[in-house]
C-alpha beads as a LAMMPS data file, in Angstrom:
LAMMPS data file: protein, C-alpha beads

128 atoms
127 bonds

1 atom types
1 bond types

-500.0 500.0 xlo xhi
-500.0 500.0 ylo yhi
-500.0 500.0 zlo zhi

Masses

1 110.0

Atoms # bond

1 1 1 18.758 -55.384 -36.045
2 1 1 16.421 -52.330 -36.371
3 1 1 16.432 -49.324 -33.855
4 1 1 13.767 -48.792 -31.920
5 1 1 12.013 -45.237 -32.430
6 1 1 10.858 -42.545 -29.326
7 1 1 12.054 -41.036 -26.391
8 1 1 14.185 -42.421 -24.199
9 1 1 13.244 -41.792 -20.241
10 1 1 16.502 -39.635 -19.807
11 1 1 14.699 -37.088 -22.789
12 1 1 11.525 -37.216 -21.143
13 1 1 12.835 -36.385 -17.815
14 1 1 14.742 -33.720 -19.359
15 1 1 11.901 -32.458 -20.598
16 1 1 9.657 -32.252 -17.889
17 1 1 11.831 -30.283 -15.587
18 1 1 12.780 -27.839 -18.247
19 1 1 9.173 -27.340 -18.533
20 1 1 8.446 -27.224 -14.927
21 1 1 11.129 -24.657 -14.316
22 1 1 9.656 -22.370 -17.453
23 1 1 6.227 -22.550 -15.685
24 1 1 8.160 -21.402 -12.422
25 1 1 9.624 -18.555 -13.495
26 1 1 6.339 -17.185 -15.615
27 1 1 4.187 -17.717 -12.085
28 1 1 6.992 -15.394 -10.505
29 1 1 7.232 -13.156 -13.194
30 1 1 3.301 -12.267 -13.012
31 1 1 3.319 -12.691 -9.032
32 1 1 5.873 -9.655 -8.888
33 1 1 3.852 -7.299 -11.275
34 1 1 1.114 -7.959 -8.733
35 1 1 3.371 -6.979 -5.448
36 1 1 5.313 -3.859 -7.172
37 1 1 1.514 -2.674 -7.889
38 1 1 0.433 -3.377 -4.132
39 1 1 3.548 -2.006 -3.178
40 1 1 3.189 1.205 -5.365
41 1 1 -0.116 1.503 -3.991
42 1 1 0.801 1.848 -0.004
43 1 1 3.995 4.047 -0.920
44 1 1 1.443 6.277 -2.645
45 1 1 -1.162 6.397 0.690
46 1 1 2.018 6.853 3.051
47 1 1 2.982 9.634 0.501
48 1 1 -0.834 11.126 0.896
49 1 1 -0.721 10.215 5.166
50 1 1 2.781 12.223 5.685
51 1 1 2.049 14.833 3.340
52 1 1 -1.093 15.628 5.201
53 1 1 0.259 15.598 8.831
54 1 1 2.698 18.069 7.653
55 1 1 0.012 20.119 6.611
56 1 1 -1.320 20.196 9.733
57 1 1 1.340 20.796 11.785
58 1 1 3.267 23.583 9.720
59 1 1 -0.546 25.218 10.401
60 1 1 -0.391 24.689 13.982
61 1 1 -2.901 23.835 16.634
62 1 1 -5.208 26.696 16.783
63 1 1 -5.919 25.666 12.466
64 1 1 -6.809 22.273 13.301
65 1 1 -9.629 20.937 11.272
66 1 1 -12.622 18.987 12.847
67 1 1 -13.021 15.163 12.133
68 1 1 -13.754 14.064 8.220
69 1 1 -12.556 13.677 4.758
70 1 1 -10.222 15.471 3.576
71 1 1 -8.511 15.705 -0.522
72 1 1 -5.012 14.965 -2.078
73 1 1 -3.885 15.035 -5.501
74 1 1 -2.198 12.094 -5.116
75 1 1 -5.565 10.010 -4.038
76 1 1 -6.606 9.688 -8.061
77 1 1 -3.945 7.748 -8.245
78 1 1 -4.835 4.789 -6.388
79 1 1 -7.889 2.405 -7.075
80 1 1 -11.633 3.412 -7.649
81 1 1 -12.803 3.862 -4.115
82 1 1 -10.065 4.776 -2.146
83 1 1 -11.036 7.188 1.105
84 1 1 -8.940 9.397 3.034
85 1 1 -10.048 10.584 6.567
86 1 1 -8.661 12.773 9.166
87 1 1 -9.296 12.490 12.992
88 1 1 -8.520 15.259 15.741
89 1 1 -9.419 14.161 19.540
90 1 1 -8.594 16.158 22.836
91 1 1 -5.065 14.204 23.991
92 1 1 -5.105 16.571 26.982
93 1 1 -5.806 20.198 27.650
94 1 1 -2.544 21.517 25.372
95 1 1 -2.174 18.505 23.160
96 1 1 -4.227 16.859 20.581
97 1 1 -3.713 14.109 19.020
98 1 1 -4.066 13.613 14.954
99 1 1 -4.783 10.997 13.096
100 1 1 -4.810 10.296 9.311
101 1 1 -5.965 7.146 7.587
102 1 1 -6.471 6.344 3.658
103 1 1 -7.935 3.585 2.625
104 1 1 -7.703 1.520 -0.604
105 1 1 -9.008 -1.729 -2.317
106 1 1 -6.571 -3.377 -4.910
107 1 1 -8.671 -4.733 -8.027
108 1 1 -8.134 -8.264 -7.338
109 1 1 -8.595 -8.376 -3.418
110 1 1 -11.878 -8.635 -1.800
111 1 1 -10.274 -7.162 1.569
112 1 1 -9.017 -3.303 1.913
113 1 1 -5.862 -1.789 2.276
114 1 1 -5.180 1.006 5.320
115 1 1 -2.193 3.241 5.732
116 1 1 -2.878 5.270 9.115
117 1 1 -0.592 7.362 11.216
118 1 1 -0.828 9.652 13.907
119 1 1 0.850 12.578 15.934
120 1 1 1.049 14.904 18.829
121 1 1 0.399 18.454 17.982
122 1 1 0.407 20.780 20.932
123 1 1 -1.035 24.778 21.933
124 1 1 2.685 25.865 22.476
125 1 1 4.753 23.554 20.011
126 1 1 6.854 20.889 21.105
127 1 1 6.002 17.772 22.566
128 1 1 4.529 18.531 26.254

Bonds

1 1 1 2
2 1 2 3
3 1 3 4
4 1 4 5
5 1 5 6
6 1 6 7
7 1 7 8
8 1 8 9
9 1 9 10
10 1 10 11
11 1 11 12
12 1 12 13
13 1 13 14
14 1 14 15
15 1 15 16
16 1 16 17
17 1 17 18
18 1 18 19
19 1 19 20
20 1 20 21
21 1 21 22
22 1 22 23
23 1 23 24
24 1 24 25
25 1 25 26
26 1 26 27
27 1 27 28
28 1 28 29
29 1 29 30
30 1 30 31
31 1 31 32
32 1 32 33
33 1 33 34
34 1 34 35
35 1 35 36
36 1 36 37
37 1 37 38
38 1 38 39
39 1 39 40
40 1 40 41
41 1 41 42
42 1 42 43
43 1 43 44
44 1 44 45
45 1 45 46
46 1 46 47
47 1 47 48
48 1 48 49
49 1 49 50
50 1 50 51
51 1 51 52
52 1 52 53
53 1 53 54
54 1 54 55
55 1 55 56
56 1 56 57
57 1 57 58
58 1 58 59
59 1 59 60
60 1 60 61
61 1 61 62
62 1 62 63
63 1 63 64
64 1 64 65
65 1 65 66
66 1 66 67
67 1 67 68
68 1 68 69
69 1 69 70
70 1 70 71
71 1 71 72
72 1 72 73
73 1 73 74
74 1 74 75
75 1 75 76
76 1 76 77
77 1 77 78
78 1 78 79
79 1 79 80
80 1 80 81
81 1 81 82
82 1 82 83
83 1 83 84
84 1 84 85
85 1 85 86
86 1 86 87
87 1 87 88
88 1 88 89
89 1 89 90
90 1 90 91
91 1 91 92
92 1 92 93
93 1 93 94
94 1 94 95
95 1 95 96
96 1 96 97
97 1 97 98
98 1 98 99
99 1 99 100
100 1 100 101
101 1 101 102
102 1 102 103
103 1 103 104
104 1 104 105
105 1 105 106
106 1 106 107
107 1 107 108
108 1 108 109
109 1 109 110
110 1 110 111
111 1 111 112
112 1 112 113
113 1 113 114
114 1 114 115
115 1 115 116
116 1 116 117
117 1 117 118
118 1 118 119
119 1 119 120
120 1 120 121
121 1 121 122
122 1 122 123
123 1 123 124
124 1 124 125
125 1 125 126
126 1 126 127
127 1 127 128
């Protein structure tokens, strides 16, 4: 009686999944570089956002700026592209509001990224 030679189904099966679960773990392992660089990303804009409302309200109402862009350090570190803007509109006749937005594309996303926020700032400090 001779042996037969080749795999028996149990090996093959064996196989496969060990396979399969390699594959797994390297489409996670790339997946997460892609989020902790997204994430880095919107940390960095909220960074730039707060930084700038700060700004503006340690200067106080009457040093308001009018609408537009505005510049951060912080905004070469995010992609090619990214815009900041700031927006000041009458709330009521002691208060206006402030808004600031950045914007951002990631490299390998067709749609943009937006971190806005927005506050109260008022003539006489303090929330009216």
């Amino acid at each position: 009686m001779h042996k037969l030679r080749g795999f028996s189904l149990i090996e093959v099966t064996v196989s496969i999944f060990i396979v399969g679960v390699m594959l797994f773990l390297l489409q996670a392992i790339l997946q997460s570089g892609t989020l902790i660089r997204m994430s880095k990303h919107q940390s960095i804009a909220l960074s730039i956002a707060q930084n700038k409302l700060e700004s503006l309200r340690a200067n106080g109402y009457a040093s308001l700026p009018s609408n537009g862009t505005f510049s951060d350090n912080l905004v070469s570190t995010l992609p090619v592209a990214a815009t900041t803007t700031l927006t000041v509109s009458v709330y009521n006749a002691e208060t206006k509001q402030v808004s600031v937005s950045v914007v951002w594309k990631e490299p390998d996303s067709t749609a943009s990224s937006t971190i806005s926020l927005s506050t109260l700032i008022t003539e006489i400090g303090g929330l009216p």
